[in-house]
C-alpha positions in Angstrom: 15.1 6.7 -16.7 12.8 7.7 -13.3 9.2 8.7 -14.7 8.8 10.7 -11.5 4.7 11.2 -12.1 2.1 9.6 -10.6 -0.1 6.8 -12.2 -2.5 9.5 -12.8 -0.8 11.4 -14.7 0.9 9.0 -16.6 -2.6 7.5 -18.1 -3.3 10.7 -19.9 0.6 10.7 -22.0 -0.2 7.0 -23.2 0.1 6.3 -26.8 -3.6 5.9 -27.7 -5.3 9.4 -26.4 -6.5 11.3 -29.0 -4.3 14.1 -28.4 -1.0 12.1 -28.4 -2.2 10.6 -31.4 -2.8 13.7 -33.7 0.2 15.7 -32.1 2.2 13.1 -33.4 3.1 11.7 -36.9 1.9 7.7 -37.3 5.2 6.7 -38.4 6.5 8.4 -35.2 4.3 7.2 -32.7 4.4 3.5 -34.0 8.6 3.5 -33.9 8.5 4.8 -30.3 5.7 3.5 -29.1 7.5 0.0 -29.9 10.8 0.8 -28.7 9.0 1.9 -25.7 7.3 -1.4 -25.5 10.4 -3.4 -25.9 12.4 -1.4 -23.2 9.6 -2.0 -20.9 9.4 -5.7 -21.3 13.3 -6.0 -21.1 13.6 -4.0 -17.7 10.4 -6.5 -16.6 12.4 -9.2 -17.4 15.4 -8.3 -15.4 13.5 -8.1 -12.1 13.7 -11.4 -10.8 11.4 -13.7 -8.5 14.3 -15.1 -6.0 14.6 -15.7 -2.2 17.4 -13.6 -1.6 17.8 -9.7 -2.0 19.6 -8.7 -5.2 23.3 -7.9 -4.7 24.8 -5.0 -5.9 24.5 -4.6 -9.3 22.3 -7.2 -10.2 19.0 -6.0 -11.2 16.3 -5.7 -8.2 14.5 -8.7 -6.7 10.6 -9.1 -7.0 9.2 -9.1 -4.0 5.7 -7.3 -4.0 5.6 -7.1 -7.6 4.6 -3.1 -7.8 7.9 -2.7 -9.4 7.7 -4.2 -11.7 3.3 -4.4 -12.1 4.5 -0.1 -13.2 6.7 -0.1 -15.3 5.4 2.6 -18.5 6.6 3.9 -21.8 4.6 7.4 -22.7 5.2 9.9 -24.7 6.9 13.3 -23.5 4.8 15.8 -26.0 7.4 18.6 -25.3 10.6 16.9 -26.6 8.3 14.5 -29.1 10.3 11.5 -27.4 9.4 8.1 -25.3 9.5 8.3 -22.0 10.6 4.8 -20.4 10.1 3.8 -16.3 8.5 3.1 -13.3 5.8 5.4 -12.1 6.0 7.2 -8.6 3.8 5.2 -6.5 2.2 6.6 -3.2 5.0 5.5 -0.9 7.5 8.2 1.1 10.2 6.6 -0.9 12.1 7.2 -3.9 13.0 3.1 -4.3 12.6 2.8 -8.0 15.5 5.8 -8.5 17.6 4.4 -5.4 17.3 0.9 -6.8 18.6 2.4 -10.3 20.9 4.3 -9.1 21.4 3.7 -5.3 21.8 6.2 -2.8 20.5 6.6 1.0 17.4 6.0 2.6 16.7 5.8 6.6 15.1 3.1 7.8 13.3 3.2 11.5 15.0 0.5 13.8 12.4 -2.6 14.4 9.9 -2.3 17.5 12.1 -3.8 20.5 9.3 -5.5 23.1 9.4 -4.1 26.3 10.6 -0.9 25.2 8.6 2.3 26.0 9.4 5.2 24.5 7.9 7.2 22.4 10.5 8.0 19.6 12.1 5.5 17.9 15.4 5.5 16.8 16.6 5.3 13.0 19.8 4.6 10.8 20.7 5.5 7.4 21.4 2.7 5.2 23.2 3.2 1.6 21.7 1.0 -1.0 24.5 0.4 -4.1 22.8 0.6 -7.5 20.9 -2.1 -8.8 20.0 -1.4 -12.2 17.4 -2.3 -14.2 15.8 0.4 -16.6 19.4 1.3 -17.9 20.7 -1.4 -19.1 17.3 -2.2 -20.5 17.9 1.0 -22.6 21.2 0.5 -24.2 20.2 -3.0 -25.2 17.5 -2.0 -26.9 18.9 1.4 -28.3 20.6 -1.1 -30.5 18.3 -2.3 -31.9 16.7 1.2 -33.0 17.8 2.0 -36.2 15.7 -1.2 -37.4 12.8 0.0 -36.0 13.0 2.8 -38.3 14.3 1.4 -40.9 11.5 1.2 -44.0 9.1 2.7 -41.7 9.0 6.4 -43.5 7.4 5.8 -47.2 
């Protein structure tokens, strides 16, 4: 469900270039394009504004907003299929896959005044998975069939 491209990238695979829109029948790119467009808006929806930090398995709290501000649906011309996730930002991190999925990340220890020394020390934390794109997916996937339905005349 991880994009894994960066913003750049991603503009030129959106539904309305030229090139998407000839490689790909209209019927085609209307059905995905809105199934795209409804997964998007679902997995928007289930990242939350709250005080607290999500728990496990509750979908991720909001708390800059870039999470959820890039979140895309573009088309993959290779496999002729929609493409659904957040977009790699410019960060070190991998958080939208470990926050999917979960996983490890190290975290530098906070700045202790009076401290002098030129390395700091870090831990590795495990973050359980917090989804958010998949079950955005298999709710919608549902809901596929009448997207085609009547839409081939």
């Amino acid at each position: 469900m991880h994009i894994g491209l960066r913003i750049v990238q991603v503009k030129g695979l959106f539904f309305d270039r030229q090139a998407i829109q000839s490689a790909v029948s209209r019927t085609e790119r209307k059905v995905l394009s809105r199934f795209g467009a409804f997964v998007r808006q679902d997995a928007k929806q289930r990242i939350q504004r709250r005080k607290r930090a999500s728990r496990a398995g509750e979908s991720p709290t909001n708390r800059t907003g870039l999470l959820k501000r890039h979140i895309y649906f573009l088309f993959d011309p290779e496999r002729r299929s929609v493409v659904i996730g957040p977009a790699r930002l410019n960060r070190s991190t991998d958080a939208p896959r470990t926050l999917e999925h979960g996983g490890e990340i190290t975290r530098a220890e906070p700045w202790t005044p009076g401290l002098r020394t030129a390395s700091q020390s870090s831990s590795t934390v495990e973050i359980k998975p917090r989804p958010y794109m998949g079950p955005a997916f298999e709710k919608e996937q549902s809901q596929l069939s009448s997207l085609w339905k009547d839409s081939i005349r």
